[in-house]
N, C-alpha and C positions, 0 to 999 in steps of 0.2 A: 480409305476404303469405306463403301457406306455403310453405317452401323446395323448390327442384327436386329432385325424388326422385334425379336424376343429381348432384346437387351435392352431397344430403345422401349419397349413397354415394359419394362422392371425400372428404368428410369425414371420413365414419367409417375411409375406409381410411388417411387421412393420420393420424388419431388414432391408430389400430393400429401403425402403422407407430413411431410414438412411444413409443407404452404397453406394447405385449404383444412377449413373445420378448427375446430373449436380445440382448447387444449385441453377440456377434460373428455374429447372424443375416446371413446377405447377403441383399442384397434388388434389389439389381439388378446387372449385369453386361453389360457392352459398352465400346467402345472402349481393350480392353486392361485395363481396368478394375474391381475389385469394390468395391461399394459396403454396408458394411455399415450395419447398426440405428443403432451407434457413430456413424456416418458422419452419417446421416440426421438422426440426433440435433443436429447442430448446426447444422439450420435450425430447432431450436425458437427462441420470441422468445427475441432477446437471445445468441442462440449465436453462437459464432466459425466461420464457415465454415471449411472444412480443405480441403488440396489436393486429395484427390479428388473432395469436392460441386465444388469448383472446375473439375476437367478434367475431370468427367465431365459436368457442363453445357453448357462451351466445347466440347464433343464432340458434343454436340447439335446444337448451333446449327451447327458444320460441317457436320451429317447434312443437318439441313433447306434447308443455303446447296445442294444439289446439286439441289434442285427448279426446277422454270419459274418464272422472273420474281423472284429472289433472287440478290441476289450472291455470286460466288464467293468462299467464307469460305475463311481459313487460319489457325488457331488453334495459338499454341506451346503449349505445357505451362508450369506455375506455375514450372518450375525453371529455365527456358531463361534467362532476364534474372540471375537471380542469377549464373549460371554464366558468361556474357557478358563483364559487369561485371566478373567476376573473372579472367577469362581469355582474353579476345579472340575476335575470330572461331576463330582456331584450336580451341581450346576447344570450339567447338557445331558445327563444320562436317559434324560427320554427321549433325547432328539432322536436316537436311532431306536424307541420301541418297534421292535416286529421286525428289525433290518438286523442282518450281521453283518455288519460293513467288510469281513474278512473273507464273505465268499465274493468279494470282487476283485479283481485285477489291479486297480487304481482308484483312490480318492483324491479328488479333487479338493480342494482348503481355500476359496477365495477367502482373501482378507484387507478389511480396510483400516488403515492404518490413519486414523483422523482427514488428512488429506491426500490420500496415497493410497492407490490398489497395486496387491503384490498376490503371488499365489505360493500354493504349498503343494506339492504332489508328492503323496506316499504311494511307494509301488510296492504292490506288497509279495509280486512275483519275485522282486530282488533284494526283497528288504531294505527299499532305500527310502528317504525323504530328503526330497530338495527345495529350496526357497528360488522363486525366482521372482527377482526385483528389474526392473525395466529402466531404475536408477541405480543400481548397483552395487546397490546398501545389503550386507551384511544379515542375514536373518538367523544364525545358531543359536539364538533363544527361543525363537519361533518353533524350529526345529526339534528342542529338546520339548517344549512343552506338546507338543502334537505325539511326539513319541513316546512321555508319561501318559498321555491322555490312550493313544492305544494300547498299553501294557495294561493300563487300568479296564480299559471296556473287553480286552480280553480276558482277562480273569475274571470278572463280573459275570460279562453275558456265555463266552464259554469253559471257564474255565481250566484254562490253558494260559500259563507263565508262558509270555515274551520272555527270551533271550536278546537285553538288550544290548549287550557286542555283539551280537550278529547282524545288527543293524547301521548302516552306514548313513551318513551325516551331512548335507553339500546343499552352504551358499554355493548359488551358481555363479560363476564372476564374469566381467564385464564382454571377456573375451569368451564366454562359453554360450552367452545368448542375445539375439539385438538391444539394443540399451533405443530409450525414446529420445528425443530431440527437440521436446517441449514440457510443461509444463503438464499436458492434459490428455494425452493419450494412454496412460497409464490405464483404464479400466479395459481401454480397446488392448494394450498389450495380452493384458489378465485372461481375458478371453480369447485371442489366439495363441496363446502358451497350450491351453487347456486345448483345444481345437488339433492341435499340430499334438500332444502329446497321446490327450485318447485316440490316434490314430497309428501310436508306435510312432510317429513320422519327426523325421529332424526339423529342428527347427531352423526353418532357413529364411523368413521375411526381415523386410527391413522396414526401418520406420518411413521408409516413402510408400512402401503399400497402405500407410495407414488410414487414410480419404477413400482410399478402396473399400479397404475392408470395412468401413465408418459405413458406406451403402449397402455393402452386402447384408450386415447384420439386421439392418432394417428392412431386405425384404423378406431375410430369413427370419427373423421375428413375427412378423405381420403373417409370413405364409405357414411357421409353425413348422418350418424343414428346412435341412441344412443342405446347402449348393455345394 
């Protein structure tokens, strides 16, 4: 059938965006954010996402949690968990000045794990925190320390003890969410977890959507809204 003339020109722009101009071109800019050619570059197949395609998507998906009938998203940045892990609540206690992460729905926890992106989602409507690895690896350290971390920024910022047995605990396993098929789609995973989850919505892709989704992100990058 012949292609939608709106599709074939999100094409050609995601091809441009690839091919032509320089790599330190910027090509999008928001949430504190510059995202250059470089950048974009590594949602070609088979590229290593980098911290900014990273935050500047989890930044998206924040935009869009602020519309009717979506949940309240709250998204850390790639660097908050390393920093954590390393140094305690103390350590991050201003990343959330002026925010109370606990009037949201959902936070979102990208993290990078030297060569490896995995995510964390606290729901905080269920009291849950789950790890989701796209290799299959095991995350109930990760877990327990993000669950110190908010007992602690509860009682700090509002003063109010977590009850932490009311809280539930879950690597996610191999058979509860798609697992990758390469080495390198891991940050593309990261980010449609987050995308399928701040939507309430099952996660049901498989790693052959993955070259899809690899263009989508770049034109929803560049245009600053999600398809």
């Amino acid at each position: 059938s012949p292609l939608n003339p709106l599709f074939q020109a999100m094409e050609s722009e995601i091809s441009a965006a690839f091919d032509s101009g320089e790599p330190e071109d910027i090509l999008s800019r928001a949430f504190k954010l510059t995202v250059t050619r470089e950048d974009i570059c590594t949602l070609q197949p088979l590229g290593w996402l980098n911290d900014r395609i990273m935050n500047f998507y989890m930044g998206l998906l924040v935009e869009r949690s602020k519309k009717e009938g979506y949940p309240a998203v709250y998204a850390f940045n790639t660097f908050f968990y390393s920093k954590l892990s390393s140094t305690s609540h103390k350590g991050v206690k201003k990343w959330t000045k002026g925010v109370d992460i606990f009037e949201h729905d959902v936070i979102l926890v990208p993290i990078h794990l030297r060569i490896h992106w995995t995510l964390l989602v606290v729901d905080l409507r269920e009291k849950t925190i789950k790890y989701f690895d796209s290799l299959g690896q095991k995350g109930d350290h990760i877990c327990e320390t993000v669950l110190k971390y908010l007992e602690e920024e509860s009682r700090e910022k509002r003063n109010i003890e977590l009850t932490a047995s009311e809280w539930t605990l879950h690597s996610m396993g191999t058979e509860e969410i798609p697992q990758q098929n390469n080495r390198n789609d891991c940050g593309v995973f990261v980010c449609k977890f987050a995308d399928f989850i701040s939507r309430d919505k099952p996660i049901i892709f498989t790693p052959e959507h993955m070259p899809y989704f690899r263009r989508k992100m770049v034109w929803e990058i560049i245009h600053q809204q999600l398809l």
